[in-house]
C-alpha positions as CSV (number, residue, x, y, z in Angstrom):
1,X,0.0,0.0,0.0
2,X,1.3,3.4,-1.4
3,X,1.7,6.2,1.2
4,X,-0.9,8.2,-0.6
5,X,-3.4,5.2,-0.7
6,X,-3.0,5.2,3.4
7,X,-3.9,8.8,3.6
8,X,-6.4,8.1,1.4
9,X,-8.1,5.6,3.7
10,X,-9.7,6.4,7.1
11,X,-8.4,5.9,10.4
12,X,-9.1,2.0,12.3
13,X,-9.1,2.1,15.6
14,X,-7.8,-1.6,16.8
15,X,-8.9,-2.1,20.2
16,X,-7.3,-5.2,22.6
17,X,-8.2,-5.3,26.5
18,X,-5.7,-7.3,27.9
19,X,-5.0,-8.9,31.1
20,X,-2.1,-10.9,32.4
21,X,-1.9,-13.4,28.6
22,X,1.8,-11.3,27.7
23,X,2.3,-14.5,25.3
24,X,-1.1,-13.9,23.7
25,X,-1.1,-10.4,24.0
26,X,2.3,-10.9,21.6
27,X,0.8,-12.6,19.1
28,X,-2.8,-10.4,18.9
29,X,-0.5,-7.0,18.2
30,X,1.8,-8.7,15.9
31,X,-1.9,-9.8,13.6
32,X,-2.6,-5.6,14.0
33,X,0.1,-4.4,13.2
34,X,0.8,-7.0,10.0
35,X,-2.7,-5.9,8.3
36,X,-1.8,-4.9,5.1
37,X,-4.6,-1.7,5.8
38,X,-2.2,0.5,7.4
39,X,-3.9,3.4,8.6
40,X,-4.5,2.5,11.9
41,X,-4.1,2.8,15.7
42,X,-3.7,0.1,18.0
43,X,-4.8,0.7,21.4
44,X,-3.9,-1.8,24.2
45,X,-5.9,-1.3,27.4
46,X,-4.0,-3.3,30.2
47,X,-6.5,-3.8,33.6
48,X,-3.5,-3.8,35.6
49,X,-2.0,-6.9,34.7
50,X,0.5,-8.3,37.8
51,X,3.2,-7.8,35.4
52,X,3.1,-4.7,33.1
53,X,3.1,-5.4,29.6
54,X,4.7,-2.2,28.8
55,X,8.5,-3.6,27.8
56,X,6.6,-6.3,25.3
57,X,4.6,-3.1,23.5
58,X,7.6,-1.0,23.4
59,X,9.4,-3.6,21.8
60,X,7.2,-3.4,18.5
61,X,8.8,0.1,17.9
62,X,5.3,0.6,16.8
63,X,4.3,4.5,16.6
64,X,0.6,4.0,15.9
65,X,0.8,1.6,19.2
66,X,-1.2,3.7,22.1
67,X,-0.9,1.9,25.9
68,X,-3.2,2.6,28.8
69,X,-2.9,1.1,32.4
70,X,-5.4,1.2,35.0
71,X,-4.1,1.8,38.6
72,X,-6.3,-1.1,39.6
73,X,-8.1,-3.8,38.3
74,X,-11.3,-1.9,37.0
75,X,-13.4,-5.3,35.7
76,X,-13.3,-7.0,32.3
77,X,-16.2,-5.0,30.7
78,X,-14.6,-1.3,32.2
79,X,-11.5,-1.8,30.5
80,X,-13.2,-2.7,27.2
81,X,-15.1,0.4,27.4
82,X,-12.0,2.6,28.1
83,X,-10.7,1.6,25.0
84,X,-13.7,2.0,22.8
85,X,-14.0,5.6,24.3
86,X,-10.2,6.0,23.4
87,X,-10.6,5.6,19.9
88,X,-10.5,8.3,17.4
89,X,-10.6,6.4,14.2
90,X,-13.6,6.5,11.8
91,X,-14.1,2.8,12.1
92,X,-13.4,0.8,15.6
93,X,-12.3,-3.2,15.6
94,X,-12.2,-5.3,18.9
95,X,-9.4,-7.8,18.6
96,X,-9.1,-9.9,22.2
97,X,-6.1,-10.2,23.5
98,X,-5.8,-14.3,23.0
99,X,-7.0,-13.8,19.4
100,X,-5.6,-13.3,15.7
101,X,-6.8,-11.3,12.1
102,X,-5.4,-12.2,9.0
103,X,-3.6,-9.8,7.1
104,X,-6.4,-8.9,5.3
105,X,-9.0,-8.2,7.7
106,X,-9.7,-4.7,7.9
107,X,-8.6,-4.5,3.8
108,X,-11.6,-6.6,3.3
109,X,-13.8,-5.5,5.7
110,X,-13.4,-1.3,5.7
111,X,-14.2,-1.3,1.7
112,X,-17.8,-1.6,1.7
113,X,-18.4,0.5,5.2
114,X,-16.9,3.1,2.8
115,X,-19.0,2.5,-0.1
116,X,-22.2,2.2,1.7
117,X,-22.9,5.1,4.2
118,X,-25.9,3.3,6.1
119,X,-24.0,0.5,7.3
120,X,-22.9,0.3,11.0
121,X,-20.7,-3.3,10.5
122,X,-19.3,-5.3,8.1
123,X,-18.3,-8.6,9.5
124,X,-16.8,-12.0,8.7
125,X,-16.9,-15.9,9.6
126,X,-14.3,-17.1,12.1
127,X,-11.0,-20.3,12.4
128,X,-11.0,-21.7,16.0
129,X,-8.2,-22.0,17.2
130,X,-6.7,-23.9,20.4
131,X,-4.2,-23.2,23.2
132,X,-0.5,-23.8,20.1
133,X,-2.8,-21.7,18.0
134,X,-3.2,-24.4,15.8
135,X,-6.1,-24.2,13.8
136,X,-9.1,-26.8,14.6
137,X,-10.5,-27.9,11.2
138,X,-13.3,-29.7,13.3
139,X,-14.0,-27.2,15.7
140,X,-14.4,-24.4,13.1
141,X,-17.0,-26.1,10.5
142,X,-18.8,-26.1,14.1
143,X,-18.4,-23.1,15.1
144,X,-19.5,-21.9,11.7
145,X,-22.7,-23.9,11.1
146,X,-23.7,-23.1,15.3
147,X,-23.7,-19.5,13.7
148,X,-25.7,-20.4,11.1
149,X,-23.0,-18.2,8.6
150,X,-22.5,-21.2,6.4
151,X,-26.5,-20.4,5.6
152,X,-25.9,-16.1,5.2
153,X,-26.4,-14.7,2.4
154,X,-23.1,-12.3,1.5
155,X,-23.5,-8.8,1.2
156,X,-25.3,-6.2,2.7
157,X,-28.5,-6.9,5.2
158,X,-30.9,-4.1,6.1
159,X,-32.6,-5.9,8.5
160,X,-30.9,-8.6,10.9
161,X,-32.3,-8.5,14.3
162,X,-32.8,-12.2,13.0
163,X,-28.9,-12.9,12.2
164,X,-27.7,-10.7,15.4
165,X,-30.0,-12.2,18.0
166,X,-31.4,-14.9,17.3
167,X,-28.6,-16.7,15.1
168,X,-26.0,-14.9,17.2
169,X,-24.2,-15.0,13.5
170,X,-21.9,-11.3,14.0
171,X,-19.0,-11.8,16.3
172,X,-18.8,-8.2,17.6
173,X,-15.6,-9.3,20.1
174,X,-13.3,-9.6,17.5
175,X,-14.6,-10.4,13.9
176,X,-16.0,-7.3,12.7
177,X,-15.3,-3.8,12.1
178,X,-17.8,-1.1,13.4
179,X,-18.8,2.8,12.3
180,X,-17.0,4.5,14.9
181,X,-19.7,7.7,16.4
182,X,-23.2,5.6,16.5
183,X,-22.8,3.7,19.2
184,X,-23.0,5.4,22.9
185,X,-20.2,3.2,24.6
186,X,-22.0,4.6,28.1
187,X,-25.2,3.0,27.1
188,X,-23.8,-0.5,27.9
189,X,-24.7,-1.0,31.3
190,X,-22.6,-2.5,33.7
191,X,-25.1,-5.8,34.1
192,X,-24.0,-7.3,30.9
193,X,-21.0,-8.0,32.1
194,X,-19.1,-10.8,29.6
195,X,-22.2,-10.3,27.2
196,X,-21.2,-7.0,26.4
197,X,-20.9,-8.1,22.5
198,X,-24.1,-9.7,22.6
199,X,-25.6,-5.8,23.8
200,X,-23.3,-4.5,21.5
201,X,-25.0,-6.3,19.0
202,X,-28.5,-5.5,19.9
203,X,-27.8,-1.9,19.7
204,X,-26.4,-2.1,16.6
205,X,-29.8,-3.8,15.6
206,X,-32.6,-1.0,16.3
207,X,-29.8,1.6,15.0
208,X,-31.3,1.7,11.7
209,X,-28.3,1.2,10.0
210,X,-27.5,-2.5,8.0
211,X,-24.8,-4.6,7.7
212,X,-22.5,-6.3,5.3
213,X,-21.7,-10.3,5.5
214,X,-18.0,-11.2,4.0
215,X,-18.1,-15.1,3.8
216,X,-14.2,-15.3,4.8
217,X,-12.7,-17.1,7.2
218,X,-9.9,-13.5,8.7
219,X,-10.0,-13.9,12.0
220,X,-8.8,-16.2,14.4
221,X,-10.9,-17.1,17.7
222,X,-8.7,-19.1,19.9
223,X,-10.2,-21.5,22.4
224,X,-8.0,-22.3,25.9
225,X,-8.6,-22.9,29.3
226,X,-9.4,-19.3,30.2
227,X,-11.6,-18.5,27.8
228,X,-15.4,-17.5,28.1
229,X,-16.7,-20.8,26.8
230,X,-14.5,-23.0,28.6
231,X,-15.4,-21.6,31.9
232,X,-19.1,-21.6,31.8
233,X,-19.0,-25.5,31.8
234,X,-19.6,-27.0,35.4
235,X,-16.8,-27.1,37.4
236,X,-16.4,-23.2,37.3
237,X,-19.6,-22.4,39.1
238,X,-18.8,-18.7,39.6
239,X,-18.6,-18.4,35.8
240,X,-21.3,-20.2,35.4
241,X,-24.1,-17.7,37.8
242,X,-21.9,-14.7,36.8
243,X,-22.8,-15.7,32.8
244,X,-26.5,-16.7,33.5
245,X,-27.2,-13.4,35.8
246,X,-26.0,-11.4,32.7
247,X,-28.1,-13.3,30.1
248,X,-31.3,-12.9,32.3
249,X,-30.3,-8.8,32.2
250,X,-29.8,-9.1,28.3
251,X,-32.7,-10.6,27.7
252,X,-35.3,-8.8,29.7
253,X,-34.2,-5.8,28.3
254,X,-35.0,-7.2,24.6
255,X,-38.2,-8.2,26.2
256,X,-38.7,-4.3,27.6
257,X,-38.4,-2.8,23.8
258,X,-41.1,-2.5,21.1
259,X,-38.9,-2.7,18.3
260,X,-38.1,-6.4,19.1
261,X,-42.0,-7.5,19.7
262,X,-42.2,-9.7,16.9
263,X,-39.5,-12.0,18.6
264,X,-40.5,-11.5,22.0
265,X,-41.3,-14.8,22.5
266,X,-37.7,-16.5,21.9
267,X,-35.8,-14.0,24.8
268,X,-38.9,-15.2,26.7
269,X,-37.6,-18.7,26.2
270,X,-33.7,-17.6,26.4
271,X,-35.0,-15.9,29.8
272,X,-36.6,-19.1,31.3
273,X,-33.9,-21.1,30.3
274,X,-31.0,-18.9,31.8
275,X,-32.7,-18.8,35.3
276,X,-32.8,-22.4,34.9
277,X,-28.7,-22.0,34.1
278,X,-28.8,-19.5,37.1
279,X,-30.6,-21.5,39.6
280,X,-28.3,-25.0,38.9
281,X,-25.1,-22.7,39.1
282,X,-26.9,-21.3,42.7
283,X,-27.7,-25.2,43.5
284,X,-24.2,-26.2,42.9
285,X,-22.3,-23.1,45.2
286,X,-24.9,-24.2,48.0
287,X,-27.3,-21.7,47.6
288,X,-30.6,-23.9,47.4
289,X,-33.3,-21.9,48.6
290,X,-32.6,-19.1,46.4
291,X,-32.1,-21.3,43.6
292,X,-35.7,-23.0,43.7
293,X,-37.0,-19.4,43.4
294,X,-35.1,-19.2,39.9
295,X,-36.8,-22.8,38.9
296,X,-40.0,-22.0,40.1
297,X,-39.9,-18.3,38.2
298,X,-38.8,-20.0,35.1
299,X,-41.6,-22.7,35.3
300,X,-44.2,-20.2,35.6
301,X,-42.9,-18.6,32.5
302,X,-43.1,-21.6,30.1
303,X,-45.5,-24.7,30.0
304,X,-43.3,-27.2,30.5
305,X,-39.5,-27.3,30.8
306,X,-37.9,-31.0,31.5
307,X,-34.2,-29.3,32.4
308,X,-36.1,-27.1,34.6
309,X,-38.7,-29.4,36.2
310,X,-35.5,-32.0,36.6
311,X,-33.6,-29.2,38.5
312,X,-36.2,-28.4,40.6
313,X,-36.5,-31.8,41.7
314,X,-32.9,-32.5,42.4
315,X,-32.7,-29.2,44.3
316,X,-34.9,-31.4,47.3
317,X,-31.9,-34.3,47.2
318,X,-28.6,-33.8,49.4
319,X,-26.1,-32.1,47.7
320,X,-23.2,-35.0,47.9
321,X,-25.8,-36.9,45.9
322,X,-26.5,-34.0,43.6
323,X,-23.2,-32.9,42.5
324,X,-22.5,-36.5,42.0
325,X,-25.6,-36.6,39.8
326,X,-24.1,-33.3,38.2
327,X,-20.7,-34.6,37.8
328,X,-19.8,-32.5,40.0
């Protein structure tokens, strides 16, 4: 890319929150600062990691690197907003600190945000990766079809509360590029806690603005033991109640707005079912009595629920036999 093509094309701003993953950390700058769409800043919000990571980002020699450390440990979602709030490019693009781009991911993905005015996001599909970042063949045709993009039409969508909610299809953590100005970083309350992308998402949704579907794998979502989806199985209960609590906030607030009445009825369902995810996680850190008050709410809000009913019922039997039950 010329030096006049780069002043040609509008500022990126590449966000990564980071906490204490330096090796990762390494690796996610070293994707952002290889795209071959130059005209970037790269803007590394450290929540006070026990070990700065200050020496490893100077060691880039990187002039459109920007760090920021917090005094203290200020919470996952915080430091995510700090960055987003940072940024003073045209077009803003979450990269996590444990993930990868290709080279080509904002030179694919920047083009038609430019051409088209009324689009808020242009997105693509996703590699999983695991812990050697070694790419899981398996794992991504998964991922992909789970998303239903293998079934998205290419191009630009006006309308995709469908695709963003429902489908869950626009990863908004790291595999998309966003119009930087229409989105009110305050907006996202505090309660969404590790579903901030999924809020982010929604807003993007009743914006009025579409969105553009590149069906290419450029990014890189890697999956280790720390990771989001790895510690909302079982045998991290804290993950597990601190997850649910935040779906049930999500989805009562789609519930709460007009725009979304038509599908209504399926954050309903997602409602029930994450006080039945709430409730178990309760059961399972000794908290029984209030977790029977989260079956009983989500049985009254659907006509029958086995998982639920099943819960329920085991929430009455000792707890040695229940975790045992639980695989626990």
């Amino acid at each position: 890319m010329s030096f006049l093509t780069q002043l040609s094309n509008p500022l990126v701003s590449v966000i990564i929150p980071t906490y204490n993953r330096p090796d990762y950390l390494k690796q996610a700058i070293d994707s952002a600062i290889k795209q071959t769409y130059r005209n970037i800043e790269i803007i590394v919000s450290d929540n006070c990691s026990p070990e700065s990571p200050q020496i490893l980002i100077e060691s880039f020699s990187d002039s459109r690197i920007k760090f920021w450390r917090h005094n203290q440990n200020i919470g996952m979602l915080a430091n995510q907003m700090n960055a987003f709030k940072m940024a003073k490019g045209k077009y803003v693009a979450s990269l996590h600190d444990d993930d990868m781009w290709n080279e080509d991911f904002l030179a694919k993905l920047v083009p038609p945000l430019e051409e088209n005015p009324d689009l808020i996001l242009a997105f693509c599909d996703q590699y999983i990766i695991d812990a050697q970042s070694n790419i899981n063949q398996i794992g991504t045709e998964i991922n992909t079809r789970s998303y239903k993009r293998d079934l998205l039409t290419p191009g630009i969508h006006k309308s995709f509360i469908n695709i963003g909610l429902i489908d869950k299809s626009i990863p908004t953590a790291a595999g998309c590029v966003i119009r930087n100005g229409l989105i009110d970083w305050d907006s996202i309350p505090s309660e969404v806690g590790g579903l901030w992308d999924l809020y982010l998402t929604y807003l993007c949704c009743v914006s009025g603005y579409g969105i553009y579907y590149l069906p290419e794998k450029l990014s890189l979502y890697r999956e280790h033991q720390q990771t989001e989806t790895m510690l909302s199985g079982r045998r991290n209960i804290q993950a597990k109640i601190s997850k649910a609590k935040s779906e049930i906030f999500c989805y009562q607030k789609f519930t709460e707005d007009i725009r979304l009445q038509e599908i209504h009825p399926h954050f309903r369902q997602q409602w029930s079912e994450s006080h039945t995810t709430l409730g178990i996680g309760l059961m399972l850190d000794q908290q029984t009595n209030i977790a029977r008050s989260y079956f009983w709410q989500a049985l009254n809000k659907q006509k029958f629920n086995l998982r639920t009913l099943t819960a329920l019922i085991l929430s009455f039997i000792p707890s040695k036999l229940t975790n045992k039950l639980l695989g626990v």
